[in-house]
N, C-alpha and C positions, 0 to 999 in steps of 0.2 A: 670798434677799434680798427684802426687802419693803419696797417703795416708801413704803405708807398708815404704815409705822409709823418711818420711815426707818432700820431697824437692818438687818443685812444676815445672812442665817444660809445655809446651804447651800441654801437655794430662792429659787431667782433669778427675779426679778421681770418683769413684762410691761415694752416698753420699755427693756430693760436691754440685750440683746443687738442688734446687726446683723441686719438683714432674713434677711441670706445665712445667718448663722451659726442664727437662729432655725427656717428653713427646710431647713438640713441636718440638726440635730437632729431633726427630726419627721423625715425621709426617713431617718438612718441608725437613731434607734429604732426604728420601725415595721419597718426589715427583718429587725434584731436581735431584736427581739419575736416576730417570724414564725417566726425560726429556733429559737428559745428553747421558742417555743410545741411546732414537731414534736421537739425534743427531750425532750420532759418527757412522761413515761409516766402514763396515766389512772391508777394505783394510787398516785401519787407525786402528784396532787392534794390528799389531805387533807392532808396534809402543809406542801403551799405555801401552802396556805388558813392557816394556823396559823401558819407563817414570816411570811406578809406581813401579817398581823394585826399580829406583834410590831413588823414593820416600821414599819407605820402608828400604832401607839402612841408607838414611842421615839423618834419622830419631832418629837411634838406639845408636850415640855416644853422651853421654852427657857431661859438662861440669859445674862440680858444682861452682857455686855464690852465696853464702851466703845462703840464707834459699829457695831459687829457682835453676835452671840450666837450660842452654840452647843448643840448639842442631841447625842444619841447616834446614830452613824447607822449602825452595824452591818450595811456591806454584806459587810463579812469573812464575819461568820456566816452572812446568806443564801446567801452562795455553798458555804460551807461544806456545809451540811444540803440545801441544791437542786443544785447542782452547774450544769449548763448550764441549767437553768429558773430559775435567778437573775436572770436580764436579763425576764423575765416578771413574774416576783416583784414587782420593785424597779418597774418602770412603773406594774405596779398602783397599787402602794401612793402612787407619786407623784401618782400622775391622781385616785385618790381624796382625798386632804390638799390639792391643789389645787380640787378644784371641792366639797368639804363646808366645808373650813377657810381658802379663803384662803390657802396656804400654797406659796406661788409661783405666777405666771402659769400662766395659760392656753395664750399663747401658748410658755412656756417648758417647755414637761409636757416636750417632746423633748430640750431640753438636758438636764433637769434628770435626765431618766430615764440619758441616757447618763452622765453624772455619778457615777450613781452606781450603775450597770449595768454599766458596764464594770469597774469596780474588783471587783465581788458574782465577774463572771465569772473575773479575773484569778486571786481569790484564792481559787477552790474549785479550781483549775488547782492552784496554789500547795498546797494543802494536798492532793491527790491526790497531790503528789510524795511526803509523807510515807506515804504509803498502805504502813506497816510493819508487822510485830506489837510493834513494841518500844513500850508504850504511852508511855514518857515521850518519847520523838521525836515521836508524833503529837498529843502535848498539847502539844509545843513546834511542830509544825508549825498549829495551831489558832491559837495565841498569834502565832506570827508570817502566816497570811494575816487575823487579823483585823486586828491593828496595821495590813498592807500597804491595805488596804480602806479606812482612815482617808487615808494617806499619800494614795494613790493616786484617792481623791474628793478632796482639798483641793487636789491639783496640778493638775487640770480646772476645778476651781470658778476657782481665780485665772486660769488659762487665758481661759476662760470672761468673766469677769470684764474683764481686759482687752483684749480684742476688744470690748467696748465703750466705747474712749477712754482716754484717761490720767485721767480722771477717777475712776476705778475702779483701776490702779494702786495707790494708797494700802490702797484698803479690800479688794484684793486679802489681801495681806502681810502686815493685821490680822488679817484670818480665818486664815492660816496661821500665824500667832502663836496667835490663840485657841483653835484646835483642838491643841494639844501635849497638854491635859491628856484633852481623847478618846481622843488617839492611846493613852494612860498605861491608862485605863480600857478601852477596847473589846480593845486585848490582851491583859491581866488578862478580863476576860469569856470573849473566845471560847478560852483556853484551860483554864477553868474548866469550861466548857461540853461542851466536848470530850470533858475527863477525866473528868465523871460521866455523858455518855452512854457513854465506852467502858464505863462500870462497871454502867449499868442497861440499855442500849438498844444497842447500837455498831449495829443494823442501819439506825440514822437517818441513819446515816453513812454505812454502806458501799452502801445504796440511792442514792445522789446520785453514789458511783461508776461501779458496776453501771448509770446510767442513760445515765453518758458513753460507757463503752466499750461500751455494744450500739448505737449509733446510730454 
């Protein structure tokens, strides 16, 4: 959400939030960050470097819908390919689109990391379940944590959202209207995505598992 321009997109603006609620987000990212951090294995670095790159791009193009806009926000995938170094990933990329682009508060880096950190974590969990040989289950299990990833950030955003007054209420409910056709797109992607690393690479995958189950 962005105050200077008044349209509202998944990065929630300084101001926007409750003292309390602005100040638990920085205290539960940063612990989440910590933990994300000793999970993630030095060899699985270039890797996230490359993930939150993409992150940091699909981020930047918006799409205006009425008094909100939507952009792609692909935390399915990040968790997908990072597995528990997703809640790392996704901070990154939010603290740098806030303090290079303007692209949510300052004061919101915490919310906005949980946002969409916890859904990145949710749904590489989610798609570990598929963790089969049978490839078209784990291209359907792709397709469904990325879709969940969508779901699962828009239902915190409105959260989020309204904890700061009924005033926000409306443009809550907007944004979870305007996000249906992401929802359509980013499960179509990350099961696309899937199905040609199991076909060129499947170790991009199976390192993000391998890095859950040794810790």
């Amino acid at each position: 959400m962005r105050v200077k321009s008044k349209r509202n997109n998944m990065h929630i603006s300084d101001g926007v939030l409750p003292t309390l609620v602005t100040l638990g987000g920085y205290a539960a990212s940063l612990a989440i960050a910590t933990w994300s951090a000793k999970q993630t294995r030095p060899e699985d670095l270039p890797k996230m470097a490359v993930v939150t790159s993409a992150f940091f791009v699909a981020s930047l193009i918006h799409v205006p819908i009425g008094p909100t806009s939507v952009h792609l926000l692909i935390p399915g995938l990040v968790g997908i390919l990072l597995g528990n170094g997703a809640f790392l990933s996704i901070s990154l990329g939010i603290a740098l689109q806030s303090l290079l682009f303007q692209f949510g508060g300052l004061t919101a880096i915490g919310a906005n990391a949980i946002m969409m950190g916890i859904p990145a974590l949710i749904s590489g969990w989610v798609f570990r379940a598929f963790k089969i040989r049978a490839r078209s289950r784990r291209v359907f299990g792709g397709a469904v944590a990325g879709g969940l990833g969508v779901v699962l950030s828009v239902l915190i955003l409105a959260l989020l959202l309204m904890s700061g007054g009924e005033d926000f209420v409306g443009v809550a409910k907007i944004a979870m209207y305007a996000h249906l056709p992401v929802l359509a797109i980013e499960t179509a992607i990350s099961g696309i995505v899937v199905s040609f690393l199991i076909r060129v690479k499947p170790e991009l995958l199976d390192s993000a598992f391998s890095s859950i189950s040794s810790r």
